[in-house]
C-alpha positions as CSV (number, residue, x, y, z in Angstrom):
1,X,42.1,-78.8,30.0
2,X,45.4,-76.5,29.3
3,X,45.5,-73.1,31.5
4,X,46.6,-70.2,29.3
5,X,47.4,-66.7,29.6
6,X,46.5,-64.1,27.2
7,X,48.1,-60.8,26.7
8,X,45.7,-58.7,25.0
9,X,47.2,-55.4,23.1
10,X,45.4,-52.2,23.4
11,X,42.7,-52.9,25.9
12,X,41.7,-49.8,28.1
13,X,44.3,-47.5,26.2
14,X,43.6,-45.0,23.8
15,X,39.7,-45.1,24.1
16,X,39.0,-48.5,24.0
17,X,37.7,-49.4,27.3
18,X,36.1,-52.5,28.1
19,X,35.2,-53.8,31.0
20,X,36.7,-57.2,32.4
21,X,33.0,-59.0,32.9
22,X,32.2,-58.3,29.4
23,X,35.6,-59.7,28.2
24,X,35.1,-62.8,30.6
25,X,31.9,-63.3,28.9
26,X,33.4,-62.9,25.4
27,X,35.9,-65.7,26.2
28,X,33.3,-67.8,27.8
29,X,30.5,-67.2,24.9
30,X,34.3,-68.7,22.7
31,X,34.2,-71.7,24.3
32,X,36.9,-71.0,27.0
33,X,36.3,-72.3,30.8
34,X,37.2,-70.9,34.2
35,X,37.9,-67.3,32.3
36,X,39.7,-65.1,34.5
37,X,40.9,-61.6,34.0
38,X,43.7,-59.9,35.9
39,X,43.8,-56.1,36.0
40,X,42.1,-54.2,33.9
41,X,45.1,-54.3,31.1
42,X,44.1,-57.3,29.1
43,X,44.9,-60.0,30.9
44,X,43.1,-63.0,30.6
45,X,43.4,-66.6,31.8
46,X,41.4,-69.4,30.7
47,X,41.3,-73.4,30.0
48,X,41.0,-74.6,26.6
49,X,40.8,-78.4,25.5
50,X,42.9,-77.1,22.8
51,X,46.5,-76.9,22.9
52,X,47.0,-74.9,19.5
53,X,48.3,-72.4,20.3
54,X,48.3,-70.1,16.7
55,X,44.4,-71.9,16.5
56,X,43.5,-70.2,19.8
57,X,45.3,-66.5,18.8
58,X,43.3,-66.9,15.6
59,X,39.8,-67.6,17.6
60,X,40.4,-65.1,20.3
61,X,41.2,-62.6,17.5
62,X,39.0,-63.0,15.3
63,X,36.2,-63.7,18.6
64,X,37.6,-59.9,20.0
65,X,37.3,-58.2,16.5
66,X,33.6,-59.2,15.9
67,X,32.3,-58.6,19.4
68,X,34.3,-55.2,20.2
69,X,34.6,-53.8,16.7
70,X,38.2,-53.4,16.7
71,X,41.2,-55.5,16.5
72,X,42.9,-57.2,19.3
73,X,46.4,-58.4,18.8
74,X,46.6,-61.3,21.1
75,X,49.7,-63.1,22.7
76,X,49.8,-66.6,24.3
77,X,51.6,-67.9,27.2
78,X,51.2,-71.1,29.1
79,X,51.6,-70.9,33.1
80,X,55.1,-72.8,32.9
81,X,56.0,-69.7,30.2
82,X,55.1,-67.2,32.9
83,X,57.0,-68.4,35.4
84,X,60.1,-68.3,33.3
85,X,59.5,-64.8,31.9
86,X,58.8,-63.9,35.6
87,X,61.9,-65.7,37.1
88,X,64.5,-64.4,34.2
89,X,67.1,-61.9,35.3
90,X,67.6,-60.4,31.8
91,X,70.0,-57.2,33.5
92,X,72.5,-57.9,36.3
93,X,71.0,-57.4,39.8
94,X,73.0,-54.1,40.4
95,X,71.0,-52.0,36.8
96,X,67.9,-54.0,38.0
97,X,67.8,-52.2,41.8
98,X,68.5,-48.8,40.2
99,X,66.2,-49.1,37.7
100,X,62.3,-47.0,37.9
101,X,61.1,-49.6,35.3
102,X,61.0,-52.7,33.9
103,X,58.6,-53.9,31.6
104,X,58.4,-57.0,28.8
105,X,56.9,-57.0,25.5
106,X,55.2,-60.4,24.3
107,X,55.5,-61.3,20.7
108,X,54.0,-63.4,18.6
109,X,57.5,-65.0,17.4
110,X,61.2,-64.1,18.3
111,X,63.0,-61.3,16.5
112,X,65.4,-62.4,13.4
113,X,68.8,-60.9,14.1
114,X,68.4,-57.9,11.6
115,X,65.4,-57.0,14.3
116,X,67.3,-57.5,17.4
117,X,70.0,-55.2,15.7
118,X,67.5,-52.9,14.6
119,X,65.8,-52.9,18.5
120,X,69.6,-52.7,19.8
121,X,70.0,-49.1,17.9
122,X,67.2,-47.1,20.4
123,X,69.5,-48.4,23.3
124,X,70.6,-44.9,25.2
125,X,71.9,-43.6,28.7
126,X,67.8,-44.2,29.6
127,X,66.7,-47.5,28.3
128,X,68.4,-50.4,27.4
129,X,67.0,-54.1,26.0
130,X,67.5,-57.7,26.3
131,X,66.0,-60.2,24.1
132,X,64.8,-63.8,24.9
133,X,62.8,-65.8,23.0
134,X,59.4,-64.4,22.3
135,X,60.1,-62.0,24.6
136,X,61.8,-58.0,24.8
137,X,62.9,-57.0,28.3
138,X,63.2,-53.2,28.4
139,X,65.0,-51.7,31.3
140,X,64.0,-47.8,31.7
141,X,66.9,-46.8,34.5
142,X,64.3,-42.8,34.6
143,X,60.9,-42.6,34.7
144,X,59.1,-43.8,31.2
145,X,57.7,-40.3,30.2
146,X,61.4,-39.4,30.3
147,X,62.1,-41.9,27.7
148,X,61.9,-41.8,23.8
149,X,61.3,-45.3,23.8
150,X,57.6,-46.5,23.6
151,X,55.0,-49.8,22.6
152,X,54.3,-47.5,19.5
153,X,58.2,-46.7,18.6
154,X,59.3,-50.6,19.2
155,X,56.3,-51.5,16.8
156,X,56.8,-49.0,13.7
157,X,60.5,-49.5,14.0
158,X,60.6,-53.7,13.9
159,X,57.3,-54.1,12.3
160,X,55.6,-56.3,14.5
161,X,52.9,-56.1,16.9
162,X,53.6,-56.5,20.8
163,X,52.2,-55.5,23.9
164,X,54.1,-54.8,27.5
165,X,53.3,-55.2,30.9
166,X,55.7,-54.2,33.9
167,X,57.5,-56.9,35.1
168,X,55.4,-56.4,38.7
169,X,52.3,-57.1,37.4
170,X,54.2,-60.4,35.4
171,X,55.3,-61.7,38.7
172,X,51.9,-61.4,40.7
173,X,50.3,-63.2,37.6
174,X,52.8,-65.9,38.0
175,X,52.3,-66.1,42.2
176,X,48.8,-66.1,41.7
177,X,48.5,-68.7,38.3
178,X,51.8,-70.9,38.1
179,X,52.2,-74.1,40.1
């Protein structure tokens, strides 16, 4: 069995609310074993004989879709992946501290280099970005309502789907599910 992490996009935002037994038992009833959830923000860990990863975003979306009536985008990590998303110092130490926010989008493949010049254009005074592999690191040095910059903004501007999740609850995820 392979422990995997999904990110789940737009769970308990914007009306959709669903509560984290019913989405255990949604995974389970998909085949998936010791089904976890962390937080209620989507966050779900399970094992899976399978270690395709596109198969298992496929089932899991398609599984979401037909058992909460609305689509689900879903992003795959395995433990070893969180740990290095929640070890990597994408900003030097000093911009980190004086930061309010950090957060990290998860995408389903890295951005082509027209997209990470694209995402380098909504850089300001406020926000800045780092990208590394499947991932989008957004530093927010004010508080995020101050900021222009949002899931929606990074998703109509680059046309792909994401989701974010500060970089606190990445790191208590890893603690608590990484070797």
């Amino acid at each position: 069995m392979t422990k995997h992490i999904a990110f789940l996009r737009a769970i308990n935002v914007g009306g959709r609310n669903v509560k984290m037994d019913r989405l255990r038992e949604i995974f389970e009833s998909m085949g998936f074993s010791n089904v976890e959830t962390f937080i209620a923000s989507g966050n779900v860990i399970f094992e899976s004989k399978s270690k395709d990863v596109d198969g298992l975003v496929k089932k899991i979306e398609k599984g979401l879709n037909e058992s909460l009536g609305f689509e689900v985008a879903t992003f795959i990590r395995s433990d070893s992946e969180l740990a290095g998303i929640a070890d990597y110092k994408p900003f030097p130490k000093s911009q980190m501290d004086s930061a309010a926010a950090l957060n990290v989008a998860f995408l389903a493949q890295p951005l082509d280099t027209k997209s990470k010049k694209l995402l380098m254009t909504l850089k300001t005074d406020i926000d800045d970005f780092h990208v590394h592999g499947r991932e989008v690191y957004w530093l927010c040095l004010k508080k995020q309502s101050e900021s222009k910059f949002s899931n929606a903004v990074f998703e109509k501007m680059l046309g792909v789907k994401s989701t974010f999740r500060g970089i606190n609850t990445i790191k208590k995820m890893a603690d608590k599910y990484t070797a």
